[in-house]
C-alpha positions in Angstrom: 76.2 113.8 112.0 77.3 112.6 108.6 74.8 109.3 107.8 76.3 109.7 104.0 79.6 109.3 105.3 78.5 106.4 107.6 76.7 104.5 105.4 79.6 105.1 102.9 82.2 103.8 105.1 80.0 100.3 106.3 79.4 99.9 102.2 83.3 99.9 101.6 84.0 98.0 104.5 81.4 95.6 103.6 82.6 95.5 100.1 86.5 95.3 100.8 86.4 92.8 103.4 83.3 90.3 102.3 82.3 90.9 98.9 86.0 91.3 97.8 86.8 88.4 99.8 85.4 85.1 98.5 87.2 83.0 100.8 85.8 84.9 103.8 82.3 85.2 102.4 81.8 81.5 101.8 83.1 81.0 105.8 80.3 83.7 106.7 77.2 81.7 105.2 78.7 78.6 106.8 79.0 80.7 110.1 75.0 82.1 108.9 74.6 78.5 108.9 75.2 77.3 112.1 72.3 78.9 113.7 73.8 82.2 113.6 76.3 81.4 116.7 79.5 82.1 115.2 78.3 84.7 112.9 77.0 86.3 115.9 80.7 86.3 116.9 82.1 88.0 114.4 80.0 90.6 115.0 81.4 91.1 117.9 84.4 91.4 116.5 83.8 94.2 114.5 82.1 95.9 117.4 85.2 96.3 118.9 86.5 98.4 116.3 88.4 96.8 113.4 88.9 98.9 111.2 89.3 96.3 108.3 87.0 93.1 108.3 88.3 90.4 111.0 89.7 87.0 109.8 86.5 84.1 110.1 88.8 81.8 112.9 89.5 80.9 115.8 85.5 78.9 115.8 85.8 78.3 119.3 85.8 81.8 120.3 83.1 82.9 117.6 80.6 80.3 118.9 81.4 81.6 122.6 81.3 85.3 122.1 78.2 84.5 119.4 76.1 82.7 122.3 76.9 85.7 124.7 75.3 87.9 122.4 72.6 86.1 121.7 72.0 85.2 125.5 72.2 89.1 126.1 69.5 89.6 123.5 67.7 87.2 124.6 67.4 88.5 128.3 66.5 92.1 126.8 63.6 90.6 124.5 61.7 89.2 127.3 59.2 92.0 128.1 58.4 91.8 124.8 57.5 88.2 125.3 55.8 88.2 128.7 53.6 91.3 127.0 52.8 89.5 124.0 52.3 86.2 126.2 49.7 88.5 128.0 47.8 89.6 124.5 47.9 86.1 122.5 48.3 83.4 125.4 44.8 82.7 126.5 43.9 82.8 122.4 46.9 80.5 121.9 46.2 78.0 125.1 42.2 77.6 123.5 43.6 76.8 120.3 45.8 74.2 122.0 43.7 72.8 124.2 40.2 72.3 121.5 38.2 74.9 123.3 38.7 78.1 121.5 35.9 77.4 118.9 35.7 79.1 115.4 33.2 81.6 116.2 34.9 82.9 119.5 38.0 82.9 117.3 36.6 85.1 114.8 35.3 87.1 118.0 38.3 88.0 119.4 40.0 91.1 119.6 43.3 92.2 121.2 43.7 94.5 124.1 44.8 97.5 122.0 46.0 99.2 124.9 48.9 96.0 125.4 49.2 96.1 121.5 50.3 99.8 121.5 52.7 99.1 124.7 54.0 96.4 122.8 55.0 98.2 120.3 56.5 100.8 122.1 58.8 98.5 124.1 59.9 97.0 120.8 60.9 100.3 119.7 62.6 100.8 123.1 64.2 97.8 122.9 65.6 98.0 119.2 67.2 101.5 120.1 69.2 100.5 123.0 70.6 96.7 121.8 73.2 98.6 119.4 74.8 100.5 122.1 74.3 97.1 124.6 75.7 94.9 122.2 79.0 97.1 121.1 79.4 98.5 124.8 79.1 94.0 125.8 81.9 93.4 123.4 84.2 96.6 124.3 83.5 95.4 128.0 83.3 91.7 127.2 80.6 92.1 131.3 77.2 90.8 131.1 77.3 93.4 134.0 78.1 96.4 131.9 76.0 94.8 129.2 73.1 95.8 131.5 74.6 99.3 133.2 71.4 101.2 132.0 72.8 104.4 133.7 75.9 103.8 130.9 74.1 103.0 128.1 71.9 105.7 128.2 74.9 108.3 128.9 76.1 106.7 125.8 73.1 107.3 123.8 72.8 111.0 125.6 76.7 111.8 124.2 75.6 110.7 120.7 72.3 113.1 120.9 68.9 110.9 121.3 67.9 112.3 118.0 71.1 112.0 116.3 71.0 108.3 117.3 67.7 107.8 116.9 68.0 109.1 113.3 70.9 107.1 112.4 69.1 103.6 113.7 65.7 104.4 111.4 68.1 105.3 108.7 70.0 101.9 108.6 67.1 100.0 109.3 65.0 101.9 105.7 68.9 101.0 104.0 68.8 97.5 104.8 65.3 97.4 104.7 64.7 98.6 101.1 66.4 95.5 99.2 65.3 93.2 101.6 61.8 94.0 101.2 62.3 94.2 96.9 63.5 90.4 97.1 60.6 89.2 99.0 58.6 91.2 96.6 60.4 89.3 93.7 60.0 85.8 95.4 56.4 86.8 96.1 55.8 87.5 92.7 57.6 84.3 91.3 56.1 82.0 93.6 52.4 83.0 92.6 53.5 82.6 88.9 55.2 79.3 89.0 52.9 78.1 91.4 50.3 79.1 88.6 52.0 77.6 85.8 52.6 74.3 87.8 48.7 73.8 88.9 49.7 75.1 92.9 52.2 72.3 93.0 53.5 71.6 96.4 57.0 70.7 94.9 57.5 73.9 93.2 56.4 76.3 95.9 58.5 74.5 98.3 61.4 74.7 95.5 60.7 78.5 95.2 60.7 78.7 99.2 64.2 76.6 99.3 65.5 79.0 96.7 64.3 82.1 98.5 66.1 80.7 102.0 69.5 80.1 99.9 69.5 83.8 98.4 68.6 85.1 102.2 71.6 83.1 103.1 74.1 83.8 101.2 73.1 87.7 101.2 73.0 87.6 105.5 76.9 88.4 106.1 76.8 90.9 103.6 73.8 92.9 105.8 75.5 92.1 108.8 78.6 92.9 108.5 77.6 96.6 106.8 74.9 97.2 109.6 77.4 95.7 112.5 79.7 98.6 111.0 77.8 101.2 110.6 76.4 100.9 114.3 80.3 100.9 115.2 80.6 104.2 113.6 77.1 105.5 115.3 78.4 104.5 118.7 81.8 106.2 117.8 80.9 109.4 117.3 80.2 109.6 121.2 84.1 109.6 121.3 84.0 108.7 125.0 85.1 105.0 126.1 82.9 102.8 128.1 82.6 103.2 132.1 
């Protein structure tokens, strides 16, 4: 498997259709905007193999196909909440209710047992949604979005370690720069917040600041990692069943 030439090929197709695109950028962060529903859609989009990046229109059917995904997400994240429900709900409902006090607060300790399955459903869960979500839009089934026998055939044709690889390596890509800007806003925060006495104003202002870069940098990362996962899924070379 060629990553290099992966990541290669989502940077130029990132670069030629959204950051060589001004026009189409600025509809992205609107469609970032709108609680992530449209942008969601075009996704979807380029899940379904364009091979250049989609025109931003037809809204209707960016919101639709954007709240299928999400809904499909949604329905795949909910062992991680019923676990984590299990770990931090009885902590949570004390809180809530006035009878957790401080010192059974500081007392308790999470099952590390749940903690460690946590975790490892996470990781379970984060592998397979690439191949859900692109084999969903291919298929356009909430059925087939949930043919576990298919999706793990998928994965199987790729190479578990191939694929498993090439989702780590994405996620360190993207992560990277992410994690140097919070760094940077970190940073500047605790100094201006310094320099203005800990105003409210101006760590709120450096917050406000912080969202608008995250913003406007969001289609960017999604469009190269919506890409990239096309190309991972690809390299299978067989169609969905």
């Amino acid at each position: 498997m060629d990553y290099l030439d992966m990541l290669r090929d989502a940077w130029t197709f990132m670069r030629q259709g959204v950051f060589g695109n001004g026009g189409r950028w600025i509809r992205l962060v609107l469609a970032t905007l709108l609680l992530m529903i449209p942008m969601n859609g075009y996704v979807m989009r380029i899940y379904r193999g364009a091979e250049s990046a989609p025109e931003v229109d037809q809204w209707g059917r960016l919101c639709i196909d954007g709240l299928k995904l999400i809904i499909v997400s949604f329905i795949y994240s909910i062992p991680i909440f019923i676990i984590w429900a299990v770990i931090y709900g009885p902590m949570m409902a004390g809180i809530f209710s006035g009878t957790m006090t401080d010192a059974a607060l500081t007392a308790w300790e999470p099952n590390m047992a749940l903690i460690v399955l946590l975790y490892i459903v996470e990781f379970i869960i984060t592998l397979l949604l690439p191949v859900v979500a692109i084999r969903f839009a291919r298929t356009n089934s909430f059925r087939e979005a949930f043919n576990f026998r298919a999706i793990v055939d998928q994965i199987k044709t790729i190479g578990w370690v191939t694929y498993i690889i090439g989702v780590i390596l994405v996620a360190i890509v993207i992560a990277v720069p992410v994690m140097i800007l919070v760094f940077v806003f970190v940073i500047l925060g605790i100094v201006l917040a310094a320099f203005t006495g800990f105003s409210v104003t101006a760590i709120l202002g450096i917050i406000a600041v912080a969202m608008l870069v995250f913003l406007l940098i969001a289609p960017f990362i999604m469009v190269f990692q919506a890409r990239y996962w096309t190309r991972l899924y690809d390299s299978a070379a067989i169609p969905p069943q």
